[in-house]
C-alpha positions as CSV (number, residue, x, y, z in Angstrom):
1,X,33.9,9.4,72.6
2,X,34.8,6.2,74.1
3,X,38.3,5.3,75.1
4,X,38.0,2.1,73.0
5,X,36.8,4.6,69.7
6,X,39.9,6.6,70.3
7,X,42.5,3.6,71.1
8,X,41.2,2.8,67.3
9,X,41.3,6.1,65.7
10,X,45.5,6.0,66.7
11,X,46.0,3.1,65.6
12,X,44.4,3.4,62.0
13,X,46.6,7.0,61.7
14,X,49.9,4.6,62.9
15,X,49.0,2.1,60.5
16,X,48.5,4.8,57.4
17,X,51.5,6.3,58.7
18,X,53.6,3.3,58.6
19,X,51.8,1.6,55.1
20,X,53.1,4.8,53.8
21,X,56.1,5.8,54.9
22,X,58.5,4.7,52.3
23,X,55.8,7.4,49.9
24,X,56.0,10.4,52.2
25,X,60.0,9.8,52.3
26,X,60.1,9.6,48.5
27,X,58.1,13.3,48.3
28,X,60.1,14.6,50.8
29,X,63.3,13.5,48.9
30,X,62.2,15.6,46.0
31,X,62.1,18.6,47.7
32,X,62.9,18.1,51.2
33,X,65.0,17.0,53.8
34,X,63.7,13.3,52.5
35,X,63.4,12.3,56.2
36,X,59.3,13.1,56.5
37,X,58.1,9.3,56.5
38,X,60.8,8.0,58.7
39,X,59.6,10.9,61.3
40,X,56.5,10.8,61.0
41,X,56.5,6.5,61.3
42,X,58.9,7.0,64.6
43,X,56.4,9.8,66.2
44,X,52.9,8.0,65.5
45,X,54.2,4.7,67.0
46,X,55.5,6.5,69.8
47,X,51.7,7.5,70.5
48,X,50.3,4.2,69.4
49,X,52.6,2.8,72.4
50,X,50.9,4.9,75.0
51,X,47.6,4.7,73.2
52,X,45.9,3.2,76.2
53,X,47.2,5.9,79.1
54,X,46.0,8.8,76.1
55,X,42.8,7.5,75.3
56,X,42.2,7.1,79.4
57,X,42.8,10.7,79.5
58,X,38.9,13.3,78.9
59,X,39.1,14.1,75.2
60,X,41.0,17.7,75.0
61,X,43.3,15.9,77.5
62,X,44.2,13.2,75.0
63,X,44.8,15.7,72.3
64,X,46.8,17.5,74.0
65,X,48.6,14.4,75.0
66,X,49.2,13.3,71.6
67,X,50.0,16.7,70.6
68,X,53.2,16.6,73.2
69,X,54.0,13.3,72.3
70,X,54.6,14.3,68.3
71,X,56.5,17.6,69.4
72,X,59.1,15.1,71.3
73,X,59.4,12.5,68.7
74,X,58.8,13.6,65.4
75,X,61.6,15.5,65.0
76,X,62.6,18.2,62.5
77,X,59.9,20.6,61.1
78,X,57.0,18.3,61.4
79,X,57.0,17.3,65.0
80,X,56.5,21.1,66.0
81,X,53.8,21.8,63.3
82,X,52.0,18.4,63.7
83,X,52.5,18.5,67.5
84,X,50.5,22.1,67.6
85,X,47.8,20.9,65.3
86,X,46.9,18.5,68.1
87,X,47.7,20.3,71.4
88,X,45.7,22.9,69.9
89,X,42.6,21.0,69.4
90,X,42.8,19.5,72.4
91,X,42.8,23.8,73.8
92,X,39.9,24.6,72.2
93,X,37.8,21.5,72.4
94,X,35.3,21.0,74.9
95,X,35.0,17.5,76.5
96,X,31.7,16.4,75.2
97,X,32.4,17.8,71.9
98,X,29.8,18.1,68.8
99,X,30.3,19.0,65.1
100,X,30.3,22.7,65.4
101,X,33.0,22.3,68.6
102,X,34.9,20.5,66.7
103,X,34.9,22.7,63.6
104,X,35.9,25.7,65.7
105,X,38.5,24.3,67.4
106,X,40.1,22.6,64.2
107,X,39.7,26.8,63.0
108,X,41.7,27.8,65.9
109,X,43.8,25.0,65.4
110,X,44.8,26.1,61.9
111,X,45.4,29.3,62.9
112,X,47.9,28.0,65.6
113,X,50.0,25.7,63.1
114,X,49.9,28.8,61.1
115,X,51.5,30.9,63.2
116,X,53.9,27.8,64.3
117,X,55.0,27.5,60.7
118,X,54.9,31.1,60.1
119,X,52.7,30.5,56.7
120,X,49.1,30.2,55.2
121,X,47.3,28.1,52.9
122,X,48.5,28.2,49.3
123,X,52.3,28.1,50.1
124,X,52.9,24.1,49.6
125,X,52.5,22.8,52.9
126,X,50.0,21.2,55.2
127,X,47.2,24.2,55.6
128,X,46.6,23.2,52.0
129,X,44.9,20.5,53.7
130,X,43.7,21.6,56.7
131,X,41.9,24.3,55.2
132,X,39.4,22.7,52.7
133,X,39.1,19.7,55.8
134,X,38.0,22.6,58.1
135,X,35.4,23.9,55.2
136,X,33.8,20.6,54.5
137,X,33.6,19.9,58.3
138,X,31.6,23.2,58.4
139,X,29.5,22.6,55.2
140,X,28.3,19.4,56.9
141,X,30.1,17.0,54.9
142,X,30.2,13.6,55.8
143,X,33.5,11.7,56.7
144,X,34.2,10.0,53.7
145,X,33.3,13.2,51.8
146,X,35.7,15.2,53.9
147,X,38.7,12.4,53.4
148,X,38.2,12.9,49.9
149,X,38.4,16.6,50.0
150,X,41.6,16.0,52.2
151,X,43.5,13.6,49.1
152,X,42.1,16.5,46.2
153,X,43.4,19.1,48.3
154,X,47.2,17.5,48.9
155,X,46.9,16.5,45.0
156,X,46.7,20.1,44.1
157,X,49.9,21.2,46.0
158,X,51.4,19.4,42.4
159,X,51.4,22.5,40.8
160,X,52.2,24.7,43.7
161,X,55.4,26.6,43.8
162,X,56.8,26.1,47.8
163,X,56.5,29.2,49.3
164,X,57.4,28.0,53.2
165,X,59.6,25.2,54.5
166,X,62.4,23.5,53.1
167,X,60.8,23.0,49.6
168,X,61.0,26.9,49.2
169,X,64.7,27.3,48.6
170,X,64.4,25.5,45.7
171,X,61.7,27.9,44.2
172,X,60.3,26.5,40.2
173,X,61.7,23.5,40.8
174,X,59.3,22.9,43.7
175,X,56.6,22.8,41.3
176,X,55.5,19.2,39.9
177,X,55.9,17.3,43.4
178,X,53.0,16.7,46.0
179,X,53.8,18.6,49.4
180,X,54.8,15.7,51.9
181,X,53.2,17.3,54.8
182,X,49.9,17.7,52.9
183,X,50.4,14.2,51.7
184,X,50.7,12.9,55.2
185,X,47.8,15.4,56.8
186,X,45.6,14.0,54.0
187,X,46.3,10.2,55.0
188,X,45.8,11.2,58.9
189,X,42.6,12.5,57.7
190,X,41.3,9.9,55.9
191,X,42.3,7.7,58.7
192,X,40.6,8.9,61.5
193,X,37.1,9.8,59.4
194,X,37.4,5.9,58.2
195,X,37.7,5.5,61.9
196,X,34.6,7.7,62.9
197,X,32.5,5.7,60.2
198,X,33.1,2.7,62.0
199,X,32.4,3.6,65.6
């Protein structure tokens, strides 16, 4: 990937990040700490500042870069979990990555936000995203097709009851609201494969 393709790809997931932060605060209100947009909007311009220096950087290098760069801005309980998600695909991902590289690493990457967050997929958080990204990437799904399983996947955490995270200590009353963090993961998603389709 070219330095210029990645320079792109973190500004498009700044952009989405900040054209939807007042939405991700408003789900977290409902059943969270109501702080996930403003975090999440701090951390992803912090990267798109150093954009440049990151994208300069071999591939896992830049990944692992970002990655860092979330864990010390981010703040709260998504800087760690978001931070991981990248530091560990940048562990696992060769430098002159193809699809099936990149699916496995986004697997061990999964499993590493997973044991970060101590949960799995179906508790109401963001590996209710992840997950259904990661099995589309391996069905050979196309970009867009994988961005739109990422938006039906954080739709369905509606009717989820939180089962991990802030959102669980509120139990029925969970149910109803999308999870922010599968909100956000979705948006992330959909920019960088919007990205990809233009390079």
């Amino acid at each position: 990937m070219a330095a210029a393709d990645f320079s792109r790809m973190i500004a498009a997931a700044a952009d989405t990040i900040a054209a939807h932060a007042e939405e991700l605060t408003a789900l977290d209100q409902a059943i969270g700490d109501g702080d996930h947009g403003l975090n999440m909007k701090r951390g992803f311009e912090a990267v798109r500042a150093e954009a440049d220096a990151f994208a300069a950087k071999p591939l896992p290098e830049a990944l692992k870069a970002v990655g860092t760069k979330l864990v010390m801005t981010v703040g709260g309980a998504s800087g760690p979990l978001f931070g991981t998600l990248f530091m560990a695909l940048g562990k696992d991902l060769p430098p002159a990555a193809d699809r099936a590289a990149l699916t496995a690493a986004l697997n061990k990457a999964i499993e590493a936000v997973a044991a970060r967050g101590k949960s799995q997929p179906g508790q109401k958080t963001m590996l209710d995203v992840l997950q259904p990204v990661y099995e589309a990437l391996a069905q050979g799904k196309t970009a867009g097709e994988i961005a739109d399983a990422a938006d039906k996947a954080a739709a369905a955490t509606v009717p989820m009851k939180a089962l991990r995270g802030r959102a669980s200590f509120l139990g029925e009353r969970s149910i109803g609201h999308m999870d922010a963090g599968a909100r956000s993961t979705a948006l992330l998603v959909r920019a960088v494969a919007e990205a990809i389709e233009a390079i």
